[in-house]
N, C-alpha and C positions, 0 to 999 in steps of 0.2 A: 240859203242856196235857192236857185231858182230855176227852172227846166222853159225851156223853148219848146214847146211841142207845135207842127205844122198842123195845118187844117187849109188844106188846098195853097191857097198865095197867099193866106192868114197865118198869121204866128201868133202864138198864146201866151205870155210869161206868166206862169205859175210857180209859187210858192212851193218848194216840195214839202214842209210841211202841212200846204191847205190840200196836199194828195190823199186820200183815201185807199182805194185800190182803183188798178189798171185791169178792164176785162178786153179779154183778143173778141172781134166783130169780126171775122174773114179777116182781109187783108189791111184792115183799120183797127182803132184801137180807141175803148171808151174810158176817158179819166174821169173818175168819182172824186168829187172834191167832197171835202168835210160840208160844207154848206149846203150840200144836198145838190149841187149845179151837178150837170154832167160836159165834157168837152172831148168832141170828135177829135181824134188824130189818124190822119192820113199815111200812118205809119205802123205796123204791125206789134205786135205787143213786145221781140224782142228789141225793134230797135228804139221802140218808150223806153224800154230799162237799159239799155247801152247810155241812153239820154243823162241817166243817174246813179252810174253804179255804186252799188254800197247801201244804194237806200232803199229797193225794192225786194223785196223774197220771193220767190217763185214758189205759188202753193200748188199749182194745177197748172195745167198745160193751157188752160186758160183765164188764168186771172193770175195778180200779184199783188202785192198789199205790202203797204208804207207800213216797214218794221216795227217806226215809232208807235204806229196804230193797233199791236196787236195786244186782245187782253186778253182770248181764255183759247187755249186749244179743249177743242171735245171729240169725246172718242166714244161712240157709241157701239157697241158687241168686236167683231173684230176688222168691219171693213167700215163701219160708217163715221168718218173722220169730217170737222171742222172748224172753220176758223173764226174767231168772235172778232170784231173790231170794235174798235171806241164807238159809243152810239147804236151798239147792236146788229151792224151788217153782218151776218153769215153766210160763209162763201164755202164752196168743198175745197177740202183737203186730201190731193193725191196722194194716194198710198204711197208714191215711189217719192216724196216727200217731205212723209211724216218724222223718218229719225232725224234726216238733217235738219228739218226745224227745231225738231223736240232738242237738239245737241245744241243748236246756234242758243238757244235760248238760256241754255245751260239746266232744264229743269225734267225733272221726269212726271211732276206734277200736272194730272191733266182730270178736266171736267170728264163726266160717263153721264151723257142725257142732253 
């Protein structure tokens, strides 16, 4: 499947598998591809995920991370929460969040560190 994200009078086609995660910039939005590129979108982080639904998570109020990509949730004492990606990106994990992830995933199993 493949997402059209804008960049002024530019259009992008991107792989939604070579997505990584989406961080909110203000009123724009930065796609992290697997390849390490990164690609401006002139469109704010919810309407990137309108773009794809089904295939983004919302961990934080500013970022979201390609499902397929996700491999360890960590939980460090009782507030310090994150998200591992393939490759090792760690990104924060909103508390207001954590159980609907921890449930979508189906697991209660989580890293502590």
């Amino acid at each position: 499947m493949v997402a059209v994200i804008p960049n002024g009078s530019s259009q992008h086609r991107v792989a939604l598998r070579d997505i990584l995660h989406v961080q909110a910039d203000d009123d724009c939005g930065v796609i992290h591809l697997v390849d390490g590129r990164e690609l401006l979108a002139t469109i704010n982080l919810a309407a990137i995920l309108r773009l794809a639904p089904g295939s983004f998570l919302r961990v934080h109020r500013s970022h979201a991370v390609n499902q397929e990509k996700i491999a360890v949730l960590h939980r460090a004492g009782k507030t310090g929460r994150t998200i591992e990606l393939v490759g090792g990106t760690r990104l924060p994990l909103g508390r207001t969040y954590w159980k609907g992830i921890v449930a979508l995933l189906g697991t209660n199993e989580v890293s502590t560190g």
